[in-house]
N, C-alpha and C positions, 0 to 999 in steps of 0.2 A: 518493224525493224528489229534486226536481232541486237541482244547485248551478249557480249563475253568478256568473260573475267581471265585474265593472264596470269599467270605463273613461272618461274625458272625453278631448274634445281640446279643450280649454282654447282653443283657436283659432277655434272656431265658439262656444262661448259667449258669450250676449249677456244673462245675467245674468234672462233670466226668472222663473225659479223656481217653473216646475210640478213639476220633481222631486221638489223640495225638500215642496211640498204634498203630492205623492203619497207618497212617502218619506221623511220627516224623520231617520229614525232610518241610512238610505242615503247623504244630501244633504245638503249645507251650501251656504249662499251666505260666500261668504270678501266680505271690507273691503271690494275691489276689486269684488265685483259678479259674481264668477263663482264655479259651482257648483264644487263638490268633492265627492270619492266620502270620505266616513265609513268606510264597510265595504266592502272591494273584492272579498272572497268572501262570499256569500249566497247563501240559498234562499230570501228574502221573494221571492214571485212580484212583490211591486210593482217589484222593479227593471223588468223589463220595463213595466208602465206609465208609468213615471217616462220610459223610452230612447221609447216612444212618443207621448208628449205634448210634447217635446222639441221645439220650434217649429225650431231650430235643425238636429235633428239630429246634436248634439254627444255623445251616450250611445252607449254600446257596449257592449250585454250578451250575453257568447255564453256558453253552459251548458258547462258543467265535467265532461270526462268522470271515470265515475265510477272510483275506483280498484282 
């Protein structure tokens, strides 16, 4: 099973929140209006959905080599 690690740049966030639908349990919308990673290491395949719906382009999920 794969693992990946998650990312934002918090600098292209613009507070959509398809992540956040696709992954709740991955995504947070913080006060302010911008997504935050929940769980930075995961195997839910949804992070990759969440990094592709990402109007912005602000997700970063690259797979975790295995140890």
């Amino acid at each position: 099973m794969s693992r990946y690690c998650i990312s934002i740049d918090t600098s292209l966030c613009s507070g959509f929140g398809a992540c956040v639908d696709l992954a709740p349990d991955l995504f947070r919308l913080e006060s302010g209006g911008i997504a935050s990673v929940v769980k930075a290491e995961t195997d839910d395949p949804a992070a990759l959905d969440a990094a592709d719906s990402c109007p912005m382009g602000a997700i970063t999920v690259e797979e975790v080599a295995a140890a």
